[in-house]
N, C-alpha and C positions, 0 to 999 in steps of 0.2 A: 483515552487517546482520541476517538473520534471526534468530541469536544473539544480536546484543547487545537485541532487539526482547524477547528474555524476561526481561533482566534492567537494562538502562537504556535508556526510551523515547526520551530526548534524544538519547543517544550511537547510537541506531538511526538517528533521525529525520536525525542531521548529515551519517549517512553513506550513506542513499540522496539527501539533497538534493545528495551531493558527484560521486554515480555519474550525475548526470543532462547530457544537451544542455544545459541551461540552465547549469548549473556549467563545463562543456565550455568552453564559449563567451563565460566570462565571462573566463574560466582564459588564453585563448587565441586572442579576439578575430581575431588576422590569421591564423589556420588555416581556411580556409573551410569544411573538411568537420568534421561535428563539433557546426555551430549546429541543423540542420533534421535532419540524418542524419547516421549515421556508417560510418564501418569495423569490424570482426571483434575490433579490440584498438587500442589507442594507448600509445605510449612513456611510460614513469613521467616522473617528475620529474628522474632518475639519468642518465638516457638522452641521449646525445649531440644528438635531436630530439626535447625534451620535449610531449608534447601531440599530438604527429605519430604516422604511423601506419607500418607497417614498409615498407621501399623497400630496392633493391639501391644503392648510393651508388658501386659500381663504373665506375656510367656518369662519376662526376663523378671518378673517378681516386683514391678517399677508401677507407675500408677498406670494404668489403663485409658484410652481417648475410646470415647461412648460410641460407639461408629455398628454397635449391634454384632459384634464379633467380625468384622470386614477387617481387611486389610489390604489396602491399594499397595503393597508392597507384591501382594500377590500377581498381583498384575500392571506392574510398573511401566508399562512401555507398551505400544501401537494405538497410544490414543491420539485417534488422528484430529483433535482441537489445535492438538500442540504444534500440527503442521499448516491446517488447512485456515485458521483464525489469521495469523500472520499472513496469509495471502488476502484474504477479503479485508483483514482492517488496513492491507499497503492503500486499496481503495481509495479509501476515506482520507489515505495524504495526499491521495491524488483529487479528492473531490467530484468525484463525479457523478452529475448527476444527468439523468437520461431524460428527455421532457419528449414533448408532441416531435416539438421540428427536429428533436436530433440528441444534442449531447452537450453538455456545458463540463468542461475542466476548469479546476483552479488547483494545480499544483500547488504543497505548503514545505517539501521536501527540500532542505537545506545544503542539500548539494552541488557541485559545480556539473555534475554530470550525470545520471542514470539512466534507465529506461524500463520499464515494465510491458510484457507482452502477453497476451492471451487470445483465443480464435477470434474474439469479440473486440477486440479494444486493443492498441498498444500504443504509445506515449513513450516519446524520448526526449532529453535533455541535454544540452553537447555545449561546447562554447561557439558552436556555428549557429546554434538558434533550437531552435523546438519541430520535431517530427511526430505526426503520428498517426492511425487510423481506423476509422470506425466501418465493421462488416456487419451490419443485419442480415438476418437469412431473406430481405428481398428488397428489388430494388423500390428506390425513392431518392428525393431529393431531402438534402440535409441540411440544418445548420449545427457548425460548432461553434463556439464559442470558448476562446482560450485565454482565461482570466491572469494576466501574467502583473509582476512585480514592475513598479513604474520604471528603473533602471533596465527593463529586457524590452516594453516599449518601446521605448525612445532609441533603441538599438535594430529596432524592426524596418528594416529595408523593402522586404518584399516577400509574398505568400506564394507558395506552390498549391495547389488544386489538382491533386491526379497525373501531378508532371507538370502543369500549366501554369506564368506564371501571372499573377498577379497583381494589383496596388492594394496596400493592407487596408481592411475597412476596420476603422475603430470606432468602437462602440461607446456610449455613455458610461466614463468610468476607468474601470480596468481591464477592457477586453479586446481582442482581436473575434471578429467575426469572419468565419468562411464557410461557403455555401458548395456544393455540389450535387453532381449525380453520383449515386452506387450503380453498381447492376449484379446480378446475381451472383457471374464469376470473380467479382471485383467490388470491395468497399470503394469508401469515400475517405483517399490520401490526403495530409496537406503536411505544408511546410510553414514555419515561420523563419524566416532567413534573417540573420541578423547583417548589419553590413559591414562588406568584409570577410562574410562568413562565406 
């Protein structure tokens, strides 16, 4: 997923909605572990218990899987990969990456709207334009960099800064560039305003 995230957003986007509980459970309804939480791994599609999780079948007289007598059935659920993976690979559709002067985005997420937040970073998506903002624990001056699709360019009216507003500076390519101050009680806000918006 993070690879296909640099080079087709859609076919990113299919294939973390495919790795999620919610897919899980849509996938496999009568597997009770798997909707709320899960296991370590779950059987492909190939797999004699597709959707199910690894178990010795020796008890049921059936052939055995070599797992050293283990059975993840024993412990089916609070493996926290199955919660905390989907949040760190949302990341990587969001692209971002952290340099010297600050922080560069390149959304790849196929939607008409969303937003993703955490103490550090949050990033939204709207039909009025693009929000978002970056808090280090100290102050400095920043640049972002918000690599956007040439049809949300060419829609870009005008940048906010911290409330402030500003003329968009475009960059070589595909980027809006905005600069600021943080301070310690306060990241570094902007806005991309689309017009109209």
């Amino acid at each position: 997923m993070w690879a296909l995230a640099k080079i087709d957003g859609v076919s990113a986007w299919d294939e973390w909605r495919k790795n999620t509980l919610a897919a899980h459970a849509e996938a496999y309804p009568e597997m009770w572990y798997g909707i709320w939480s899960g296991p370590d791994t779950y059987n492909s599609i190939l797999a004699k218990h597709p959707g199910a999780t690894y178990f010795d079948e020796s008890r049921t007289g059936e052939k055995a899987y070599d797992l050293g007598g283990l059975n993840w059935t024993d412990f089916p659920i609070m493996n926290m990969h199955v919660h905390a993976w989907p949040l760190y690979s949302l990341t990587k559709l969001l692209d971002i990456e952290f340099t010297a002067e600050g922080i560069s985005i390149k959304p790849t997420i196929p939607k008409g709207g969303y937003s993703f937040e955490s103490p550090l970073f949050g990033f939204k998506k709207s039909a009025e334009g693009y929000t978002g903002w970056y808090n280090p624990l100290s102050k400095s001056r920043l640049k972002i960099r918000i690599h956007l699709p040439e049809e949300d360019l060419k829609k870009a009216s005008s940048v906010l800064i911290n409330g402030i507003e500003c003329k968009p500076r475009f960059g070589d390519g595909d980027f809006i560039e905005v600069e600021g101050e943080t301070s310690e009680a306060k990241g570094l806000e902007w806005a991309v305003v689309f017009k109209g918006g």
